[in-house]
C-alpha positions in Angstrom: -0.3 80.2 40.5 0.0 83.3 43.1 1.9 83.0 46.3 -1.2 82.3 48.6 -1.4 79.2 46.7 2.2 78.1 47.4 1.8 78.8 51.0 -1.1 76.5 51.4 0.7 74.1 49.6 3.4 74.4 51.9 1.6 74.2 55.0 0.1 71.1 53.6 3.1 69.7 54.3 5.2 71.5 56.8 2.4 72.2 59.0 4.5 73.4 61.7 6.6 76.1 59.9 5.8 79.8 59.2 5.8 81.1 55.9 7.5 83.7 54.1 6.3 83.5 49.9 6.8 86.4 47.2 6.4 86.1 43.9 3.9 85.4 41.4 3.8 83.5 37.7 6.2 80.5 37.9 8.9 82.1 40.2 9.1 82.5 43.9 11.0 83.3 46.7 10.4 81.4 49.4 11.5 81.7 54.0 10.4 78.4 55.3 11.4 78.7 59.3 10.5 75.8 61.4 12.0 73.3 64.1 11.6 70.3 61.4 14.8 71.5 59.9 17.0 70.9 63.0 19.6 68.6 62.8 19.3 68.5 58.4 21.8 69.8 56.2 21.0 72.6 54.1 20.4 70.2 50.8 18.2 68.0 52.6 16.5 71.1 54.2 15.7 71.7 50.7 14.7 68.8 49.2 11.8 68.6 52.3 10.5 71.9 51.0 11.0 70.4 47.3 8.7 67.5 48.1 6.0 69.7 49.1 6.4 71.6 46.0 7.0 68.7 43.4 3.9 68.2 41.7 3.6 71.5 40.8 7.4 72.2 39.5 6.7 68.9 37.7 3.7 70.3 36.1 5.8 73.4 35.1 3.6 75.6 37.4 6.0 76.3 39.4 9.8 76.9 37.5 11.9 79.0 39.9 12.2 79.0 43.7 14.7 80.5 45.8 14.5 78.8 49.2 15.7 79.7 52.5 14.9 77.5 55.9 16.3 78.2 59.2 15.0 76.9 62.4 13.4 78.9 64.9 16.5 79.6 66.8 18.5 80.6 63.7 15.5 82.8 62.8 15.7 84.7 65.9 19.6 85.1 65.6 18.6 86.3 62.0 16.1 88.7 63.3 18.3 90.3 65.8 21.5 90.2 63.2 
């Protein structure tokens, strides 16, 4: 597994986000930003970027992810921080 393939993955499912994905082997960091986290709570911001992942951390390809989302507002606050 590399981190191209966990992006595609990703935009498999979150079509609409952009993509931040470092890592390699079975543990990643991961910057999801994208206006389908509005309104969710930071678990279930999580568990939408989980899903798109879950076959693969099932398989054990995938053991470690740190995941950050924001939407694209809180990206640009982030941005200018």
């Amino acid at each position: 597994m590399d981190a191209a393939t966990v992006e595609a993955l990703l935009q498999a499912d979150l079509a609409d986000c952009e993509f931040v994905v470092n890592g390699e082997g079975a543990n990643y960091d991961i910057t999801v930003v994208g206006d389908v986290f509005e309104g969710l709570r930071p678990v279930q911001r999580q568990q939408r970027v989980y899903a798109a992942l879950s076959d693969t951390i099932a398989s054990g390809d995938i053991h470690a992810v740190n995941i950050r989302t924001y939407t694209r507002a809180q990206w640009q606050q982030q941005s200018q921080g």
